[in-house]
C-alpha positions in Angstrom: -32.3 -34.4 -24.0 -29.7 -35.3 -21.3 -29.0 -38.5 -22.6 -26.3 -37.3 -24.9 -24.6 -35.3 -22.2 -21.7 -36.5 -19.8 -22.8 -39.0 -17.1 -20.1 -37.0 -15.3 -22.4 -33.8 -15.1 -24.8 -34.6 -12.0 -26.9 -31.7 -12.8 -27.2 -32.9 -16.5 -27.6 -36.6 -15.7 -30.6 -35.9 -13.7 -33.2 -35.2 -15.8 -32.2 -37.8 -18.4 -34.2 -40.5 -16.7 -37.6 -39.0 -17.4 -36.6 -38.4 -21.0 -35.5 -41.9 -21.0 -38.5 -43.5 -20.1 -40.4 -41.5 -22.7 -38.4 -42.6 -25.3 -38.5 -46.1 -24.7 -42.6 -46.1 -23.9 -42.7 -44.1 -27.8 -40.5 -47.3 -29.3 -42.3 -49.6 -27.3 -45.6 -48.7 -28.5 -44.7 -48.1 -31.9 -44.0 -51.8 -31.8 -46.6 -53.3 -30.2 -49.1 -53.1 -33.0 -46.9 -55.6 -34.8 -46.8 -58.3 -31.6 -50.9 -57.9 -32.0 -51.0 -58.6 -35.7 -48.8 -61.6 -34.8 -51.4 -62.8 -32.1 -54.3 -62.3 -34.0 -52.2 -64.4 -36.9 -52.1 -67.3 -34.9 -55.4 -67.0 -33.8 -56.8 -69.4 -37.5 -54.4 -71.9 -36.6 -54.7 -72.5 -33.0 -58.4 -72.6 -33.1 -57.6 -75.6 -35.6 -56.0 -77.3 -33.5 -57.3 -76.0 -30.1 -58.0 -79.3 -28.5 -54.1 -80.1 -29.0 -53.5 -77.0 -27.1 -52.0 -77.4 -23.3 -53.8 -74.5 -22.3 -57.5 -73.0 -23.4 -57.3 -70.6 -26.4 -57.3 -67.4 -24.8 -54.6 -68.2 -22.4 -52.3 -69.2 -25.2 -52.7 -66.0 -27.3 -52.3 -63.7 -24.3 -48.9 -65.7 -23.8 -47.8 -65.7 -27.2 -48.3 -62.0 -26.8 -47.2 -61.7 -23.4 -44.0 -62.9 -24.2 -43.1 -61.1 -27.4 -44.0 -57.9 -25.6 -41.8 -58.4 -23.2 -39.0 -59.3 -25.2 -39.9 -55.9 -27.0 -40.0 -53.9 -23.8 -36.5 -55.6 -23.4 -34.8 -54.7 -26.7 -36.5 -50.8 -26.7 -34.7 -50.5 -22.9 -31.0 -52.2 -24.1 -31.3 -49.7 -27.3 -32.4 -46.9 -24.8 -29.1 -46.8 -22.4 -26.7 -48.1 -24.9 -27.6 -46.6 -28.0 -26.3 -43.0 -27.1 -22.9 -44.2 -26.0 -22.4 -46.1 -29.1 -23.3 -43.1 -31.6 -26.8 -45.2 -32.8 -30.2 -42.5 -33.4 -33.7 -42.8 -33.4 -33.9 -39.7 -34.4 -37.4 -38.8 -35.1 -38.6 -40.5 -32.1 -35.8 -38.9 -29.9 -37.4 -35.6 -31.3 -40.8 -36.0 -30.9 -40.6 -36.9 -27.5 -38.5 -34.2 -26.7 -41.2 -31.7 -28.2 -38.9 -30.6 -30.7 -40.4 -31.1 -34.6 -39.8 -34.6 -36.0 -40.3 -33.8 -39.6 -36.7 -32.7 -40.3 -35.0 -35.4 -38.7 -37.8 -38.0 -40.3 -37.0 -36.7 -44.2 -33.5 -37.1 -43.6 -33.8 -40.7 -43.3 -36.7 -40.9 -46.3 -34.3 -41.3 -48.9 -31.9 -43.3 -47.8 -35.3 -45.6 -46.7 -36.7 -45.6 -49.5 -33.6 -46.6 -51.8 -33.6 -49.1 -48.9 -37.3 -50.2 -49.3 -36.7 -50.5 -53.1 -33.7 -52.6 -53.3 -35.0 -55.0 -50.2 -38.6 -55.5 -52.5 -36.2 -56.7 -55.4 -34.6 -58.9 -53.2 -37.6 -59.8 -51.8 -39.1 -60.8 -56.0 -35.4 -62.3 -56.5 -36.0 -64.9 -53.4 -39.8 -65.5 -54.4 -38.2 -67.1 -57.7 -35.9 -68.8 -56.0 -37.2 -70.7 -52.9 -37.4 -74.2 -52.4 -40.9 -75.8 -52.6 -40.7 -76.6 -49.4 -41.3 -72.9 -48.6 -44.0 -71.9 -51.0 -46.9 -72.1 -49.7 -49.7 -74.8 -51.1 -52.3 -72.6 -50.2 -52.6 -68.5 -51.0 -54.5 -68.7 -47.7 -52.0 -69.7 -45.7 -49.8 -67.0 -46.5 -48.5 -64.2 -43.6 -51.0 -61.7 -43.8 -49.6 -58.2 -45.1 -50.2 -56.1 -42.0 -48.1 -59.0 -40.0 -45.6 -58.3 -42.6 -46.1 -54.3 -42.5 -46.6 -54.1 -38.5 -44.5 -57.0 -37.1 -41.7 -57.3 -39.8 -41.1 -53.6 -40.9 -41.7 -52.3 -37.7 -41.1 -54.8 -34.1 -38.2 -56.7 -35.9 -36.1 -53.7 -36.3 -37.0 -52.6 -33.0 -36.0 -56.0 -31.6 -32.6 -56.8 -33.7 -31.7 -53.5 -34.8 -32.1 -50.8 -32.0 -32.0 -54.1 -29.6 -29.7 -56.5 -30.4 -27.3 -54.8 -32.8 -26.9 -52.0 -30.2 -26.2 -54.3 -27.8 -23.2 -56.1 -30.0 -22.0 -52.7 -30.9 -21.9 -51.7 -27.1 -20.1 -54.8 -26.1 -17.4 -54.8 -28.6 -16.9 -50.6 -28.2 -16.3 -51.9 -24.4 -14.2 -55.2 -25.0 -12.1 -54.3 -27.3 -11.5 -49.8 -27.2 -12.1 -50.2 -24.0 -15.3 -47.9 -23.6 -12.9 -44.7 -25.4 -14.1 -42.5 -27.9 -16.8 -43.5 -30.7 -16.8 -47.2 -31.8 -14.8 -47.6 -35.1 -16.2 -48.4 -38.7 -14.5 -52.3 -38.3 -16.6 -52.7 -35.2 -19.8 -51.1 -36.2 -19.2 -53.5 -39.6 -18.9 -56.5 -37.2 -22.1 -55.5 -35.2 -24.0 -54.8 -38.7 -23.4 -58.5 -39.4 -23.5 -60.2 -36.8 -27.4 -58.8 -36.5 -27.5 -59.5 -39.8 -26.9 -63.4 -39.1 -28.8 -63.7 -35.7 -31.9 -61.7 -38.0 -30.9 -64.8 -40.1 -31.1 -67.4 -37.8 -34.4 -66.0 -36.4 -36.6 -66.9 -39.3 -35.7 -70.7 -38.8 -38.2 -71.7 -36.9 -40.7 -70.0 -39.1 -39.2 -72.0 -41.9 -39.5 -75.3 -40.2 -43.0 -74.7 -39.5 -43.5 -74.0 -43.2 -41.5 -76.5 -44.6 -41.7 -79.5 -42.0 -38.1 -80.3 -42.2 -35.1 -78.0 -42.6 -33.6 -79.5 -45.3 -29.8 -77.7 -46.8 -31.6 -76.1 -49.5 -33.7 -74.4 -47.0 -31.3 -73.4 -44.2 -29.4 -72.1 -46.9 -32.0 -70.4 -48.6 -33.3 -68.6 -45.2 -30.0 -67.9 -44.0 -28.7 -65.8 -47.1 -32.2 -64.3 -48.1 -32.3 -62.8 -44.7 -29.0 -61.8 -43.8 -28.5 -60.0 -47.1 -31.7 -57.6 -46.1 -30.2 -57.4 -42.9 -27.3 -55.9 -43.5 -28.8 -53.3 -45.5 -31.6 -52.6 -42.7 -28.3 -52.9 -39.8 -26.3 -50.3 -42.1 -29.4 -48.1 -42.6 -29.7 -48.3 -38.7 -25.9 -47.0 -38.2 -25.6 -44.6 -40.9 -28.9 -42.8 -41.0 -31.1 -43.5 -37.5 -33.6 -46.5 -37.1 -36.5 -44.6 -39.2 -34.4 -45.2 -42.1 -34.2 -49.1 -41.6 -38.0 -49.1 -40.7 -39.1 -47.1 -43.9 -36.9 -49.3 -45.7 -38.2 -52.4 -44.1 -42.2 -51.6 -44.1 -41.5 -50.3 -47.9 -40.1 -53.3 -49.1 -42.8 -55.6 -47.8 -45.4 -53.1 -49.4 -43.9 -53.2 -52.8 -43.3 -56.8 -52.9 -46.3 -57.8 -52.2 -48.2 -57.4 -55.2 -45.4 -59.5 -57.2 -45.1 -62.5 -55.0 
C-alpha cells in the first residue's frame, strides 16, 4: 500500500488515501463490538436507577455509545496517518485490506501474544490476591461481564491507547526532538511505551471510584501499578511485533484469568 512510500512521490501518494480509509474502517470495526458490550453493560445499572437519569434510557445508552465510538473513530484515524511514519504495524489488518494473505503476518505475532497473554493472566491472579477490599466486588454479579473484558478491554483499548495514543506520543517526540529525521530511536519509543503505559493507568480511575466509592492511596496505588505494568508489556508488544500481538496478548490474558479470579 502507498502509505509506506515517500509523500514526495505524487504518483505514489495518490492512491494511498483509498487504502487509508480501508484500513482505518477495518480497525474501526474490529473495535466497535467492544463499545457495544460496554453499552449493553451499563444497560442493568441504568435501568436501576433510570429515574435518576437526566435523559430517558435509550438516549443515554446511544450516548454512552456515541461517544466512545467516536473517540474510537478518533484514535483508529491518529494511528492511521502517523503510525507509518513512526515505524508502528498493524500488520495483519494492513494485509488483509490490501488483499494480500493475513495469515503469515498474524502467526508472526502469535507467539510473542501469547507469551504476552500468559504472563498478563499471571499478573492478572497476582493483583486478584492483592487488591484492596475496596475493589472486590460484594457481589459475583456485579462483576464486568467476560465479553466486556474480551471485546472492550482486549480489543477497543489497545486500539484506543496503543495504535491511538501511543502513536501519537511516539510521533510527537520523533518530531520535537529528531526533528521528523530518520526512524524514532529505542530511548523515544521507550518513553512513548510508558508514558501509554501510565495514561492506560490513569484511565481505569474512574472505573475504580465507581467500584470502590472513594479513591483511597491503597487504591490509586493499586490501579496505577497493576495497570501500567500490563501496559507496558501490551505498548512493547505494539512496537516490537505489530498491534495483533498486543491484542492476542490482551484478549488472552483476560480469557485465562478468568476462571481463577
Amino acid at each position: 500500500m502507498a502509505v509506506d512510500k515517500p509523500a514526495g512521490a505524487d504518483t505514489a501518494h495518490a492512491p494511498a488515501q483509498p487504502g487509508k480509509w480501508r484500513l482505518g474502517g477495518a480497525l474501526w470495526l474490529l473495535g466497535m463490538p467492544g463499545v457495544v458490550a460496554v453499552v449493553w453493560a451499563l444497560l442493568p445499572t441504568l435501568k436501576v436507577n433510570e429515574a435518576l437519569l437526566p435523559l430517558p434510557l435509550e438516549a443515554v445508552l446511544l450516548l454512552s455509545g456515541l461517544q466512545t465510538a467516536v473517540l474510537l473513530a478518533l484514535a483508529v484515524a491518529l494511528g492511521v496517518w502517523l503510525a507509518p511514519r513512526v515505524g508502528l504495524r498493524a500488520p495483519a489488518v494492513f494485509s488483509w485490506v490490501a488483499g494480500q494473505p493475513a495469515g503469515p503476518a498474524l502467526r508472526a505475532q502469535l507467539v510473542p501474544g501469547l507469551w504476552g497473554g500468559v504472563a498478563g493472566a499471571a499478573w492478572l491472579w497476582l493483583l486478584s490476591r492483592l487488591a484492596p477490599a475496596a475493589l472486590q466486588p460484594s457481589d459475583p454479579a456485579n462483576a464486568m461481564p467476560l465479553a466486556v473484558k474480551l471485546l472492550y478491554g482486549g480489543i477497543t483499548e489497545e486500539l484506543l491507547m496503543r495504535w491511538g495514543v501511543m502513536t501519537l506520543l511516539l510521533w510527537l517526540g520523533w518530531r520535537l526532538l529528531q526533528r521528523g529525521q530518520g526512524r524514532p530511536g529505542k530511548g523515544l519509543v521507550a518513553l512513548a511505551v510508558l508514558l501509554s503505559a501510565l495514561l492506560f493507568a490513569v484511565g481505569h480511575l474512574p472505573a475504580a471510584q465507581a467500584m470502590a466509592g472513594v479513591l483511597t492511596m491503597p487504591v490509586v496505588a493499586f490501579v496505577l501499578v497493576g495497570n501500567t505494568v500490563f501496559g507496558l508489556v501490551a505498548g512493547g508488544l505494539f512496537a516490537r511485533h505489530g498491534l495483533e500481538a498486543a491484542i492476542i496478548a490482551h484478549v488472552l490474558a483476560h480469557l485465562l484469568a478468568s476462571p481463577l479470579l
